[in-house]
Backbone as CSV, one residue per row, in Angstrom:
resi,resn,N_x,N_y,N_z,CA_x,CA_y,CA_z,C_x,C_y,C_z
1,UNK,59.137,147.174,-46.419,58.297,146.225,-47.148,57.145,145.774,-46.252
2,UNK,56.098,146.089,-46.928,55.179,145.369,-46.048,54.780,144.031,-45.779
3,UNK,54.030,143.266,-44.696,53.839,141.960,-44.589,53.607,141.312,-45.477
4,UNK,53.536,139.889,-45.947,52.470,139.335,-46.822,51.286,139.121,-46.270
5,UNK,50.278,138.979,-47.350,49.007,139.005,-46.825,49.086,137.536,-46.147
6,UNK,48.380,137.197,-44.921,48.227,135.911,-44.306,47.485,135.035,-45.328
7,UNK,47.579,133.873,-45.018,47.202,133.049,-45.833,45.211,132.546,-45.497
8,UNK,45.064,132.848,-44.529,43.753,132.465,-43.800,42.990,133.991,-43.507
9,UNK,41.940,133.988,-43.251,41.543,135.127,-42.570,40.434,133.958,-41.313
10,UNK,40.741,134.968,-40.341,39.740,134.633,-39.163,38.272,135.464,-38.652
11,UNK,37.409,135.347,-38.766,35.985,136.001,-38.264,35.510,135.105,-37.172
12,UNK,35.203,136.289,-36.291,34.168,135.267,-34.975,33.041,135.880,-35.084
13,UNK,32.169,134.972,-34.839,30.937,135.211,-34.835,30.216,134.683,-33.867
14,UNK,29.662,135.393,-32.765,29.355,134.619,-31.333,30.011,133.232,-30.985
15,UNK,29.530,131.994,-31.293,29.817,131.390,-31.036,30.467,130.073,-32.014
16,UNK,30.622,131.399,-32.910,31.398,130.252,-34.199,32.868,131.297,-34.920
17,UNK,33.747,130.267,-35.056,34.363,130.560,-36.023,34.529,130.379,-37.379
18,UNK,34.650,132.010,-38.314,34.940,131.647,-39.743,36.106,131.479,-40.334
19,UNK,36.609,130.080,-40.769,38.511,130.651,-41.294,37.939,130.769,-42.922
20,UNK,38.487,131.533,-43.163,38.100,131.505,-44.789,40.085,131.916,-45.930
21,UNK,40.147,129.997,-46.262,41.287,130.611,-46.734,41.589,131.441,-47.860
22,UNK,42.553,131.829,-47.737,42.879,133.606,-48.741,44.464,133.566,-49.324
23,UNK,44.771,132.538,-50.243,45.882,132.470,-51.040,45.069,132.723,-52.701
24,UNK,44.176,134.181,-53.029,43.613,134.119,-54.280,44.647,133.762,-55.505
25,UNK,45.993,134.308,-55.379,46.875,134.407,-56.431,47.454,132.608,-56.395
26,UNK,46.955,132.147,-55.923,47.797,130.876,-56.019,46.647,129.673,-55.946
27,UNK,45.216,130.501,-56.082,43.935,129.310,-56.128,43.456,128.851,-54.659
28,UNK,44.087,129.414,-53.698,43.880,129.050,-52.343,44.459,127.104,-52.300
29,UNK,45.963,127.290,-53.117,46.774,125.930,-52.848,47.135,125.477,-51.309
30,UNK,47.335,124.455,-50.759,47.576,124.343,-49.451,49.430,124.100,-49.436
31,UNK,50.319,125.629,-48.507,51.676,125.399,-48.437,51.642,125.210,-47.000
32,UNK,53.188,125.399,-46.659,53.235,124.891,-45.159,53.476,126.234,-44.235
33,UNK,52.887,127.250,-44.713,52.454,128.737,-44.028,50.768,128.762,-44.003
34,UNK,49.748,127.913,-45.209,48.451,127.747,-44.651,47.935,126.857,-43.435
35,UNK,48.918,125.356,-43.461,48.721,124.234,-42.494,49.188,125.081,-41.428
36,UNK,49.963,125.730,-41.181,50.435,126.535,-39.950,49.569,127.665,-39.419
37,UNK,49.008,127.901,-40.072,47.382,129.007,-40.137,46.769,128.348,-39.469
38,UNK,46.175,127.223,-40.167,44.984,126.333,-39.396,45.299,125.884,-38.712
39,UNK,46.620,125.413,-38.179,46.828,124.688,-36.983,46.584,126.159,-36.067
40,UNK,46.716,127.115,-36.203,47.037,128.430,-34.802,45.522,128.551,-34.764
41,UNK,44.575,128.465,-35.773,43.658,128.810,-35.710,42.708,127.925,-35.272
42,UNK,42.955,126.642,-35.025,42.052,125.443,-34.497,42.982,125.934,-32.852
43,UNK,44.124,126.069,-32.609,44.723,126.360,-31.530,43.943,127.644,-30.582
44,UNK,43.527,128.670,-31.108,42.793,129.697,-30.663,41.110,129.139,-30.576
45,UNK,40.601,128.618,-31.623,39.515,127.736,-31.255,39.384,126.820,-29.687
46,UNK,40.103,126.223,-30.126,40.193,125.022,-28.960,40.548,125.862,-27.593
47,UNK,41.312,126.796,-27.139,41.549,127.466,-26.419,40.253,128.233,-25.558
48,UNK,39.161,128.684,-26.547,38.162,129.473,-26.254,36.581,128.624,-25.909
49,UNK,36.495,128.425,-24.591,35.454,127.549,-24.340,34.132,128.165,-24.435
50,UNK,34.290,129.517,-25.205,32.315,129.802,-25.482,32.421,129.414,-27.270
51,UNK,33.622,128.971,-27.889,33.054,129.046,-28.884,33.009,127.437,-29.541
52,UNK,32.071,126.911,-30.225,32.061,125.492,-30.337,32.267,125.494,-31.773
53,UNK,32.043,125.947,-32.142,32.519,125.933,-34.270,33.429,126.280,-34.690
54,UNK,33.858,125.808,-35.799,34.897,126.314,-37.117,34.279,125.721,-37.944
55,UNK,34.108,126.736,-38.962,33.819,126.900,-40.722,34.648,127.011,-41.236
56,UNK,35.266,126.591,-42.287,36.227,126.319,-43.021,35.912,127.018,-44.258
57,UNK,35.952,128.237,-45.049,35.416,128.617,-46.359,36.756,128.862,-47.499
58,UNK,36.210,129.045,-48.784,37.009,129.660,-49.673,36.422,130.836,-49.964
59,UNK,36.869,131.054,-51.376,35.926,132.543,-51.953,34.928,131.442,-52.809
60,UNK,34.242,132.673,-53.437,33.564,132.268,-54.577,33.635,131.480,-55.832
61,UNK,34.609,131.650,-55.970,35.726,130.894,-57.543,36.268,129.508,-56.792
62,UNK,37.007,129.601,-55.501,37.796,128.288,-55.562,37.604,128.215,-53.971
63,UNK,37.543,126.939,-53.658,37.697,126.446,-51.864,39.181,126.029,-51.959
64,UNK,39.376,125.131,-52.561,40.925,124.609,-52.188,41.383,123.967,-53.651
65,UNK,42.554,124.119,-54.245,43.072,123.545,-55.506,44.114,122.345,-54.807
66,UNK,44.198,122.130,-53.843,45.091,121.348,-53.345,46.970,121.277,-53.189
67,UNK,47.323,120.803,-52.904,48.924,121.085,-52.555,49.297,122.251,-53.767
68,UNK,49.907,122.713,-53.256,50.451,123.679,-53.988,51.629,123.548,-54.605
69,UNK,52.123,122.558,-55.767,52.724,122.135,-56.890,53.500,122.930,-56.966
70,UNK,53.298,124.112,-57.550,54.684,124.544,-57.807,55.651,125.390,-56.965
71,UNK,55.391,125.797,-56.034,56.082,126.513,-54.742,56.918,124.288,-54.702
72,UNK,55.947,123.554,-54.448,56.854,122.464,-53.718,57.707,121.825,-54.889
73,UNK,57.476,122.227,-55.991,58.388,121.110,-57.064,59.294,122.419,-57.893
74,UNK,59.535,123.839,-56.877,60.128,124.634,-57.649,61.334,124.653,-58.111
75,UNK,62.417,123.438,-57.512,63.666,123.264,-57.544,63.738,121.609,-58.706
76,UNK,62.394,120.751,-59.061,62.463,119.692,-59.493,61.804,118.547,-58.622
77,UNK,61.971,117.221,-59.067,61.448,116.207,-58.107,61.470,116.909,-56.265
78,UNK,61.015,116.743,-55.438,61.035,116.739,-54.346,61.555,115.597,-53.599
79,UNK,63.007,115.729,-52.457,63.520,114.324,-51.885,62.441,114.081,-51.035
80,UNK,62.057,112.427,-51.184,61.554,112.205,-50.523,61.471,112.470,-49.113
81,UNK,62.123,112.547,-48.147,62.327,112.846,-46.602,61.844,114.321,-46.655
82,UNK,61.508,115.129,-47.530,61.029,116.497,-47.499,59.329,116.374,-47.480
83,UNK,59.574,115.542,-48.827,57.727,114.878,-49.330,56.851,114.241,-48.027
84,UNK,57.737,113.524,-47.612,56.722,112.792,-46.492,56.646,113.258,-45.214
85,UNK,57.796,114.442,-45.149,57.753,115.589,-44.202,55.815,116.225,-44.122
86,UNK,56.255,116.767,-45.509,54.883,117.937,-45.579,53.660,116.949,-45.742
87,UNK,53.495,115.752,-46.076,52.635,115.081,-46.334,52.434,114.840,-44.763
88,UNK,52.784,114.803,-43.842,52.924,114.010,-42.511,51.854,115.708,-41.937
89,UNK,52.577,116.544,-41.810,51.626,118.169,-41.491,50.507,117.741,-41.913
90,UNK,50.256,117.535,-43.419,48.600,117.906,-43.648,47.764,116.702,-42.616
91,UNK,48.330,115.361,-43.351,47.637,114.729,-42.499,47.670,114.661,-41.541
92,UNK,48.171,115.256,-40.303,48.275,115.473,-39.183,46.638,116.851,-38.783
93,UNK,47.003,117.575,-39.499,45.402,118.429,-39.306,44.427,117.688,-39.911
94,UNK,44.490,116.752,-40.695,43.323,116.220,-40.964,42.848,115.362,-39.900
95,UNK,43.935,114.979,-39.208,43.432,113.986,-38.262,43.019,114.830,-37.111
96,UNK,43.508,116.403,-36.786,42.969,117.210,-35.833,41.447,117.380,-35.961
97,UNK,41.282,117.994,-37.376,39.978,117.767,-37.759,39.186,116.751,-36.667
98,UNK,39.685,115.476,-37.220,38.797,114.377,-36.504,38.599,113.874,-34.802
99,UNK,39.603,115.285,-34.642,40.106,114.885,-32.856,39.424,116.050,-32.122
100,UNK,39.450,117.261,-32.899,39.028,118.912,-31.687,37.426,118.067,-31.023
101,UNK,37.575,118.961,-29.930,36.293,118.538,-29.404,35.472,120.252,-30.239
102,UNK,35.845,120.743,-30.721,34.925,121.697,-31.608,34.601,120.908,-32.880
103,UNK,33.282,121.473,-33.090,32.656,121.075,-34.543,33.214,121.867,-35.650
104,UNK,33.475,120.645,-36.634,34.656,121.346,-37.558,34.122,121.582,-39.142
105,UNK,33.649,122.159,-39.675,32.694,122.473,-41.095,33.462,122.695,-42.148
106,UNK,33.373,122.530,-43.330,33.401,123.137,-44.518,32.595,123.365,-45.220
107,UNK,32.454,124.942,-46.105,31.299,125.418,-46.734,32.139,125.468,-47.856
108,UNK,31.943,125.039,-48.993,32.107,124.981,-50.056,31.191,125.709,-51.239
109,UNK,31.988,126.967,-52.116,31.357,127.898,-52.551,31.509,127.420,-54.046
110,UNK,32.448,126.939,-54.170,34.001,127.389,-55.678,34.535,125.921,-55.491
111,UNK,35.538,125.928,-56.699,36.057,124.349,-57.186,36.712,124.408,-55.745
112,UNK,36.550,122.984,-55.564,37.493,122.090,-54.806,38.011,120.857,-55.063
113,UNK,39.417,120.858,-55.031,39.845,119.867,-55.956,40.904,119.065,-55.071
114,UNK,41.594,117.928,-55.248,42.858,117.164,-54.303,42.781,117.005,-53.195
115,UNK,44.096,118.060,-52.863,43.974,118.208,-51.559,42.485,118.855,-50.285
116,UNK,42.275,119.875,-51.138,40.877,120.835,-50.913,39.604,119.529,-50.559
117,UNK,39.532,118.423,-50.810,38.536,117.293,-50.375,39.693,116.901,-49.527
118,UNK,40.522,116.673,-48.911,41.022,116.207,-47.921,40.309,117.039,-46.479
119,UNK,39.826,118.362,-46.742,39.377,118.902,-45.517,37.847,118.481,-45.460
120,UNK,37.470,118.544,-46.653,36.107,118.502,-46.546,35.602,116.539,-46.039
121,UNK,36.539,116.126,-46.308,36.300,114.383,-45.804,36.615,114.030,-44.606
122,UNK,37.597,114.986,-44.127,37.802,115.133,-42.554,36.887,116.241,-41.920
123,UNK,36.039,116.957,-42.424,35.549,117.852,-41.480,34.225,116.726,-40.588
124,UNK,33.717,117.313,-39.689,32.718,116.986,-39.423,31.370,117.160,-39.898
125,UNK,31.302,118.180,-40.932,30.413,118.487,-41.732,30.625,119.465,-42.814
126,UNK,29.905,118.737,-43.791,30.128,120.248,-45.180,29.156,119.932,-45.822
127,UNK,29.295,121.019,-46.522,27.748,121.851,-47.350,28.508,122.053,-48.906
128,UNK,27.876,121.720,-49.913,27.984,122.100,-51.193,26.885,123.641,-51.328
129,UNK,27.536,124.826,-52.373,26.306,125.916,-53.077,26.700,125.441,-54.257
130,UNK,25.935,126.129,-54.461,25.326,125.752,-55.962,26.235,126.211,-57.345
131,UNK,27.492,126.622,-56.623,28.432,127.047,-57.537,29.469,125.764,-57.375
132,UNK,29.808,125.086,-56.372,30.290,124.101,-55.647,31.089,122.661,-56.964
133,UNK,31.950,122.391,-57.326,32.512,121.612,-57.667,33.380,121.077,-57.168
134,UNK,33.584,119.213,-56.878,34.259,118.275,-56.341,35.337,117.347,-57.562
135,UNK,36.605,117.483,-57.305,37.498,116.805,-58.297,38.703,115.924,-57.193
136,UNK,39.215,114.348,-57.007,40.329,114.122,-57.223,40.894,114.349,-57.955
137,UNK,41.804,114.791,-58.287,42.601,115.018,-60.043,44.210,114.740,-59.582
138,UNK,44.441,114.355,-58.644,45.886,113.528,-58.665,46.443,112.770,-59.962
139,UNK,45.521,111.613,-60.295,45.763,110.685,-61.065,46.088,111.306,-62.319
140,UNK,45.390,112.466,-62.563,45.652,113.222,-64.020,47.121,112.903,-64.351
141,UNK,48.018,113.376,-62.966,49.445,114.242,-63.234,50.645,113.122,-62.257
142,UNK,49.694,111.684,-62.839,50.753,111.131,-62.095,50.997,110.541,-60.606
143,UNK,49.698,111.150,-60.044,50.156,111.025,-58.319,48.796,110.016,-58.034
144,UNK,48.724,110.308,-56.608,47.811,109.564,-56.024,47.133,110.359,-54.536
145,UNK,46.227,110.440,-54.476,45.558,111.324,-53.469,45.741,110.217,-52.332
146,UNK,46.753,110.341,-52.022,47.231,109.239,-50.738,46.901,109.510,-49.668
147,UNK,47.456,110.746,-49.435,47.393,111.123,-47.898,45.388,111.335,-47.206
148,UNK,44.959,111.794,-47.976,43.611,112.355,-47.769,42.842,111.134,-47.611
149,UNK,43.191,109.616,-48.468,42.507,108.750,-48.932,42.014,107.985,-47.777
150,UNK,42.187,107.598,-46.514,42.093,107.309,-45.619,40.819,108.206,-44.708
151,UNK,40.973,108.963,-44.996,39.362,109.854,-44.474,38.116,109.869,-45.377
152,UNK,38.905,109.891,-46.667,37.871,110.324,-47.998,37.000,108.316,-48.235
153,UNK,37.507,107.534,-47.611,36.909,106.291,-46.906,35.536,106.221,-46.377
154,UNK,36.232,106.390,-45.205,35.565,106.923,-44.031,34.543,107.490,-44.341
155,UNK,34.547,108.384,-44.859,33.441,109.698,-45.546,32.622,108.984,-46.539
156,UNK,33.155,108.308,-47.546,32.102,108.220,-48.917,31.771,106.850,-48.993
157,UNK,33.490,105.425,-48.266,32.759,104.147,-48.846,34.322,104.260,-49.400
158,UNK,34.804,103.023,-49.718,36.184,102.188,-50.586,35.414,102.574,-52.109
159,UNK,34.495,102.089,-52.830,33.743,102.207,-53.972,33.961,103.580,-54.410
160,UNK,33.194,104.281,-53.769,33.229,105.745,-54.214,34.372,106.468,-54.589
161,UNK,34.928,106.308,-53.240,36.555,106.537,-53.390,37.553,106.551,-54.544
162,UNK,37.355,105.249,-54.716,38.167,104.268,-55.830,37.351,104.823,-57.344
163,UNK,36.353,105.187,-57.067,35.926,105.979,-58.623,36.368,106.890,-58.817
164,UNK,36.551,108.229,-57.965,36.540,109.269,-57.563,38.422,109.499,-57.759
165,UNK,39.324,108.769,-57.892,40.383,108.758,-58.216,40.891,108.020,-59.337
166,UNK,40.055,107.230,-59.634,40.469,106.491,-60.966,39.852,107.394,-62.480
167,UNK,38.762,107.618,-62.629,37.882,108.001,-63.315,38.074,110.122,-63.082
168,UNK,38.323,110.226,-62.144,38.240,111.755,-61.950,37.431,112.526,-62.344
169,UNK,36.335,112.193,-62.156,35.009,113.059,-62.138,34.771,114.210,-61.745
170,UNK,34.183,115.267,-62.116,33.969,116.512,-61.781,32.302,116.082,-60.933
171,UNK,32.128,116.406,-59.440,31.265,116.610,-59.188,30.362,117.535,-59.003
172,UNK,29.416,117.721,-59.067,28.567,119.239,-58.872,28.028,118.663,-57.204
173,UNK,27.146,119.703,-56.825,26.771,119.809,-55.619,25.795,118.985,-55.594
174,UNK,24.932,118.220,-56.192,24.249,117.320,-55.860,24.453,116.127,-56.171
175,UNK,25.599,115.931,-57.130,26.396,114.664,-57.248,27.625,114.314,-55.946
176,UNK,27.501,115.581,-55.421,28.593,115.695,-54.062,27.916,114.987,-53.152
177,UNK,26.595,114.787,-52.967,25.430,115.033,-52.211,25.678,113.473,-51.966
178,UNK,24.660,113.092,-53.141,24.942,111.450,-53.612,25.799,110.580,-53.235
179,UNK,27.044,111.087,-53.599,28.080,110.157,-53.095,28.469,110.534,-51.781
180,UNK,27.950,111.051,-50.879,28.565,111.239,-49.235,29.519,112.016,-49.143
181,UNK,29.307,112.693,-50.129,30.804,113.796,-49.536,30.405,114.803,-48.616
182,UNK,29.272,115.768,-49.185,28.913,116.841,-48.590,27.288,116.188,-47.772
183,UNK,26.895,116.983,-46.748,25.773,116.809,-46.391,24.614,117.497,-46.317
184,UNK,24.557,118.687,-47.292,23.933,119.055,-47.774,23.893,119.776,-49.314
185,UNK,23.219,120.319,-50.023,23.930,120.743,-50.995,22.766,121.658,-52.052
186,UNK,22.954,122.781,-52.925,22.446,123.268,-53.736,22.538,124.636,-52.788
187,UNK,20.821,125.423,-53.120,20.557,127.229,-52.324,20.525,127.011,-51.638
188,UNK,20.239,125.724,-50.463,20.148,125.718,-49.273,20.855,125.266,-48.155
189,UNK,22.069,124.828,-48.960,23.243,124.525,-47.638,23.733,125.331,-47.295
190,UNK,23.701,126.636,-47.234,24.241,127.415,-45.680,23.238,127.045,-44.567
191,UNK,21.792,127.488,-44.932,21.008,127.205,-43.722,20.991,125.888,-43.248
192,UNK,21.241,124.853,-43.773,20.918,123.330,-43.187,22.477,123.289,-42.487
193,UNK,23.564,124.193,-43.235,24.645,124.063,-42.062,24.688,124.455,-41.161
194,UNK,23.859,126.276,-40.994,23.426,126.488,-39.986,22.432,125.838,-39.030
195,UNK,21.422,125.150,-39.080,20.607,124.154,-38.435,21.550,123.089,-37.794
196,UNK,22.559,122.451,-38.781,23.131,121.469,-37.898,24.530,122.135,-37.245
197,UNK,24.591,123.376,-37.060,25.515,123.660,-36.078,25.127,124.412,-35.295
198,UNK,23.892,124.587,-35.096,22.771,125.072,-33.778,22.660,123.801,-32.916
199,UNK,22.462,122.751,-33.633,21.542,121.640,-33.162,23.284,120.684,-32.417
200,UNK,24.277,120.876,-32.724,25.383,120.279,-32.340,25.774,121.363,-30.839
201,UNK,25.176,122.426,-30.929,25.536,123.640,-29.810,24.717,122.686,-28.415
202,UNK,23.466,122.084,-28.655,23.140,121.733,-27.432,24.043,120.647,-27.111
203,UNK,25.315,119.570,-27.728,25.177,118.595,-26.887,26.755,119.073,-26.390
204,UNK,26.710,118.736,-25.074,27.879,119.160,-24.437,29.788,119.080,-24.841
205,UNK,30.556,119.933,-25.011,31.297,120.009,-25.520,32.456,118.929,-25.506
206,UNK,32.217,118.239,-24.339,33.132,116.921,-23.522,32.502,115.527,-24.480
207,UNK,31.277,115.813,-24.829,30.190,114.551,-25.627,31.019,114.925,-26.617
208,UNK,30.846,115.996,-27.181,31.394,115.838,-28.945,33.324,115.181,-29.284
209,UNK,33.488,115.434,-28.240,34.964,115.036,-28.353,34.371,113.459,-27.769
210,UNK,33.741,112.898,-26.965,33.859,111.282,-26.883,33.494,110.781,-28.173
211,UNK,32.361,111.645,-28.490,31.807,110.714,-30.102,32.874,110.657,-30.770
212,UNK,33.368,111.685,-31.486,34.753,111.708,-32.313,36.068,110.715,-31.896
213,UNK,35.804,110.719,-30.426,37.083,109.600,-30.248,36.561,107.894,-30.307
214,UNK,35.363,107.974,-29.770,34.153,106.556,-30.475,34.245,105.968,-31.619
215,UNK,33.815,107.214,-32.644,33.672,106.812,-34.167,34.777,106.532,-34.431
216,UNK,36.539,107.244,-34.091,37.434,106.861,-34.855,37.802,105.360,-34.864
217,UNK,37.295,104.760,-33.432,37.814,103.845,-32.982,36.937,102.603,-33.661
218,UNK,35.856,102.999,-34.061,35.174,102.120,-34.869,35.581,102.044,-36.406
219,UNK,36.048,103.547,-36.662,36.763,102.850,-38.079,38.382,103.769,-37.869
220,UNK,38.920,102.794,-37.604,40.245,103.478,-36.740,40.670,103.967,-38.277
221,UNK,42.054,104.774,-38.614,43.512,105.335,-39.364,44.164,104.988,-38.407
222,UNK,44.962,103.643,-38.480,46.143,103.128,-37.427,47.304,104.176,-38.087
223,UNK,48.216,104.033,-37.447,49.478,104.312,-37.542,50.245,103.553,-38.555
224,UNK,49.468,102.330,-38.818,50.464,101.694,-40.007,49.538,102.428,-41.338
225,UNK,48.611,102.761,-41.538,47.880,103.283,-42.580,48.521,104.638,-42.797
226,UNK,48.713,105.072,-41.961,49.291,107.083,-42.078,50.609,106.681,-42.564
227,UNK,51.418,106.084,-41.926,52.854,105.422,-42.284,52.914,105.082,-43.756
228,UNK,51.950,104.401,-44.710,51.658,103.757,-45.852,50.976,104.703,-46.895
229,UNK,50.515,105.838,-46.331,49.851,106.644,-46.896,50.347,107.836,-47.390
230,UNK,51.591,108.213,-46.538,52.913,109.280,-46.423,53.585,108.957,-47.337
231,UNK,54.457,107.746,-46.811,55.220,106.472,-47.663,54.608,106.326,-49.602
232,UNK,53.987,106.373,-49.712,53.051,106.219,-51.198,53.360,107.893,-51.709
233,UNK,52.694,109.274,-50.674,53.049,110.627,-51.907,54.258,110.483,-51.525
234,UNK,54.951,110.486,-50.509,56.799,110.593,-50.983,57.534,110.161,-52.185
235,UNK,57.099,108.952,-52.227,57.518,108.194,-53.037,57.262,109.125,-54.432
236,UNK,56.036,109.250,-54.820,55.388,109.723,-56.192,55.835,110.960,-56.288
237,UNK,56.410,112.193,-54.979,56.504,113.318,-55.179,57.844,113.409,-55.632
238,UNK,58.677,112.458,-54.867,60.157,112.324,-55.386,60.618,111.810,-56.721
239,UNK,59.519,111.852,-57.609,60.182,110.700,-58.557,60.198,112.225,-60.086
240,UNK,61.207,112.058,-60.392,61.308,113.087,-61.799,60.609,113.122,-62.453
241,UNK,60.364,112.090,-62.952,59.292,112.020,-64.621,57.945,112.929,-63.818
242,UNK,57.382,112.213,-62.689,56.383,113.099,-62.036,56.355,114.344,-62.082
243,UNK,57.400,114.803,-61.974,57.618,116.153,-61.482,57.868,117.283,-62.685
244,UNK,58.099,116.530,-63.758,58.556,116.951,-65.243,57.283,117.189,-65.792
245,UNK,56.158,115.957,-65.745,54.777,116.089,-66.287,54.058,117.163,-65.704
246,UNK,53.976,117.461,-64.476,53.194,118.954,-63.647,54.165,119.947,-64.185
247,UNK,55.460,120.284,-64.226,56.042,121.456,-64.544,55.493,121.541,-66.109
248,UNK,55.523,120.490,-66.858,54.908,120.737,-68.377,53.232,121.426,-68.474
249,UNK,52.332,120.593,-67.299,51.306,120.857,-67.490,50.977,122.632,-67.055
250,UNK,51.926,122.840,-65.923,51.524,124.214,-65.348,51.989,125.061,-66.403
251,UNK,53.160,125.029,-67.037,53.487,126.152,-68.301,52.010,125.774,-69.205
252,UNK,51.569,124.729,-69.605,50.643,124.980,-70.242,49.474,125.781,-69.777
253,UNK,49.684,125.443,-69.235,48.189,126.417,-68.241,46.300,125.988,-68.184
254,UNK,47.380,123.810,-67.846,46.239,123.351,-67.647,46.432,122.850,-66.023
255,UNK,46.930,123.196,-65.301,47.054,122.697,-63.919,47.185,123.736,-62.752
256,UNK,46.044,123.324,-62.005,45.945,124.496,-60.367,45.588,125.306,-61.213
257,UNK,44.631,126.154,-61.335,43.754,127.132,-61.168,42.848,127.106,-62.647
258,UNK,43.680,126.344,-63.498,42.635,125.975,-65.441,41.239,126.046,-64.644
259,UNK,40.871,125.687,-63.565,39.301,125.779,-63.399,38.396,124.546,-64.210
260,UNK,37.732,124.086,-64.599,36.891,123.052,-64.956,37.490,122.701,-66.526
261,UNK,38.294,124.031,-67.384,38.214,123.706,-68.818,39.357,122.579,-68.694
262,UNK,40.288,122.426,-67.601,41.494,122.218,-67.759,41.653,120.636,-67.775
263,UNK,42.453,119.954,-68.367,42.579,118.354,-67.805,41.256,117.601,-67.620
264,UNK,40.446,117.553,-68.913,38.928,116.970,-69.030,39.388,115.389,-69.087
């Protein structure tokens, strides 16, 4: 039998890395064989002192659909002590995100939805194209974009946030723009990502890790917030009725991958 296909693919490119994740059959969902990807692959990053970047991509169709629902609710509710297990991983790379002394990107091609804005609110920079769509959609199915919510702060503003999960808006790339998610956006955010990850190459690699440890400290994620934030999807992932409403919605074939028609 042959391997499975990896969940990530890796490209170097002088002095940057491309991860571009590659779960097509499953929407590029985040399991705990992709977080284990990106952790080896920020690990080989960080390791290699000529290279100062990571890009974060999807395909064309989708960047990230977020946790991957039904691999984790395939047996029913999820026990909590499992839930706040895997919830504890992601946010743990999100907070790497905010720690590598490498500059950490997301290019956003294709929907990104849940979890999939958890990277892009922790990266250090991202770019909307013009194919580019932004969704919380937790709230649809019951949950709460907990874990991510603490960066996705940070990134946009409490306001924004708090719309952006209540209301569940579909953003396009220049409504991404607007609200602080992405920092650039439409035909021309590859090149303005490329510009600002030329222009991050001059300042010394020891600087970019003080800023990052600066800024956090100005708007810290204590330990009681990650604790409270875990604590909240456990809770919601463990609970049945939750878990009954996504198994209903995925046989319908309006949840993870419906694409824009799905859950209006």
């Amino acid at each position: 039998m042959s391997d499975p296909e990896p969940p990530v693919r890796i490209l170097r490119r002088g002095r940057l890395m491309v991860v571009t994740l590659s779960r097509p059959a499953q929407h590029n969902a985040i399991d705990h064989t992709m977080l284990s990807a990106l952790g080896a692959a920020l690990d080989e990053a960080e390791a290699d002192t000529a290279l100062r970047s990571v890009v974060l991509e999807g395909n064309a169709e989708v960047f990230c659909s977020g946790l991957d629902l039904e691999a984790a609710l395939a047996g029913g509710a999820m026990g909590q002590p499992a839930a706040e297990a895997g919830a504890r991983r992601y946010l743990a790379l999100l907070r790497r995100f905010t720690r590598s002394p490498k500059i950490i990107a997301c290019r956003v091609a294709g929907r990104c939805e849940a979890g999939g804005i958890g990277f892009v609110a922790a990266a250090d920079f991202a770019v909307a194209e013009p194919g580019a769509s932004f969704r919380l959609s937790e709230a649809l199915i019951g949950l709460l974009p907990a874990t991510l919510m603490p960066f996705l702060i940070r990134r946009t503003g409490f306001r924004t946030a708090y719309r952006m999960t209540l209301a569940a808006p579909w953003l396009g790339p220049q409504e991404a723009l607007a609200a602080g998610l992405v920092d650039a956006a439409g035909p021309g955010a590859a090149e303005a990502l490329r510009h600002l990850l030329l222009g991050c190459e001059r300042v010394p690699e020891r600087t970019v890790a003080a800023a990052k440890a600066y800024f956090d400290g100005l708007a810290p994620i204590t330990r009681e917030i990650e604790d409270y934030a875990v604590g909240r999807i456990g809770s919601l992932l463990a609970d049945p009725d939750a878990a009954a409403r996504i198994h209903d919605l995925m046989a319908q074939g309006v949840w993870q991958g419906a694409g824009r028609g799905g859950l209006r």
